[in-house]
N, C-alpha and C positions, 0 to 999 in steps of 0.2 A: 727709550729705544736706543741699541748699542748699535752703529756700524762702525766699519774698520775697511781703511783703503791701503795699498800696499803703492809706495813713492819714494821720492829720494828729496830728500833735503833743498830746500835751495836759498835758504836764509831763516837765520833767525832774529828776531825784536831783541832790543832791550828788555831787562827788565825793569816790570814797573812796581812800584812798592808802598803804601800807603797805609793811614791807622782810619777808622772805622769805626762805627758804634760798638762792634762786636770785637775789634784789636785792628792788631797788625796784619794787613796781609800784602803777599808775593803773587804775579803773573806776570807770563812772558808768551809771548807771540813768536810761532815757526812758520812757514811756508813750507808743502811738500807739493811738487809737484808729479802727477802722472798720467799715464795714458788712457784718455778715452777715445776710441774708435782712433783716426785719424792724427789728431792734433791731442799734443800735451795742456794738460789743465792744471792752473795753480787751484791751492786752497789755503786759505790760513786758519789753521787751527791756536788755541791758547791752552795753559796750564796754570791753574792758580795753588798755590801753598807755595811754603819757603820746599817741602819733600819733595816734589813733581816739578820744581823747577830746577832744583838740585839736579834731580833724574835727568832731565835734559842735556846740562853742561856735556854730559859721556855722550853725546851724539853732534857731529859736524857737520858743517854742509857738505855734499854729496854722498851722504850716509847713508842707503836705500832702507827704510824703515816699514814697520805695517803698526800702523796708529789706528786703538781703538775708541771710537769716542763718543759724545751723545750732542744730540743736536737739542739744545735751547732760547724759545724767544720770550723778551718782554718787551712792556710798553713802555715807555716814557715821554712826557708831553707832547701824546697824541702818536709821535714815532716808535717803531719795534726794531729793535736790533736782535741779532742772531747771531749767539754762538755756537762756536763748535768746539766743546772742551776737551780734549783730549784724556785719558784717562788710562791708560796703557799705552807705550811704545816698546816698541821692539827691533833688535835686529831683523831684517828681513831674513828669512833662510836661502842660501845661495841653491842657485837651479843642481837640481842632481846633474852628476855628468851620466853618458851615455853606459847603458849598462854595459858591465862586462863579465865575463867566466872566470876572470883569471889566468887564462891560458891565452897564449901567443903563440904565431906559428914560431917554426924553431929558425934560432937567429934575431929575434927581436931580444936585444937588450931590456932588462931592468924590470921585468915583469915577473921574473922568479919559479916561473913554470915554462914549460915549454911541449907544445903537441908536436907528436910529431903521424903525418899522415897515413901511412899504410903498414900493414904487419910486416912489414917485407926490409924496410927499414928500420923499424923498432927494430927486427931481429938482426940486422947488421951493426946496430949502435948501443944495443944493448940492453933495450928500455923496451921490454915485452910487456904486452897487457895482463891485468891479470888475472888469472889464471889460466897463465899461457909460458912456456918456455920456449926459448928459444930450436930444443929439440923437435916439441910437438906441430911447431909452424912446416903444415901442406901449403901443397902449391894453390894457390887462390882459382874457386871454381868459378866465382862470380862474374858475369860477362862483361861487368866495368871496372 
């Protein structure tokens, strides 16, 4: 089973490093914590290899991350421990900002376009719609 929670950092372990029937290996312990309902929740997730610990180093604390991972338990003398390995991290994607057109009333710096309100002005400033010239602009019939 893969889940994935979106958090921000807020410590990481040591790593710890060890030989084995099977070799050498690498794990290191992160904390992320996030929001459920009301109140922030820690979690500690791990990474084991020399690669996925590597991967880590490039993420600091308060690094908003979305970690995917798989939950496993076993037994040992009679006791079950459970991890949670992580197995993808990521930058989190920053929140889009508020959409926009592109255009700004006129007068707003920096936006690089500029609306401007009624045919009546276009045709004073020069900036006719188009397929309109400044000749063919009648007087406005519309009652607003």
């Amino acid at each position: 089973m893969a889940l994935e929670i979106e958090g921000k950092i807020i410590r990481k372990l040591g790593v710890q490093s060890g030989t084995s029937a099977r070799g050498e290996w690498s794990k290191q312990e992160f904390v992320v914590e996030y929001q459920e309902g009301n109140f922030p929740t820690q979690v500690c997730f791990n990474v084991w290899g020399p690669d996925k610990v590597k991967d880590l180093e490039k993420y600091q604390i308060g690094d908003k991350v979305k970690v995917s991972f798989n939950i496993s338990s076993r037994e040992y003398n009679n006791r079950w421990y459970t991890d949670l390995r992580a197995w993808k991290i990521e930058t989190e994607a920053p929140a889009p900002e508020s959409y926009t057109t592109g255009f700004a009333p006129t007068g707003v710096e920096g936006s690089g376009n500029t609306y401007t309100p009624n045919p009546a002005e276009a045709a004073s400033t020069g900036h006719g719609f188009v397929g309109e010239s400044s000749n063919d602009q009648a007087e406005d019939d519309l009652p607003f």
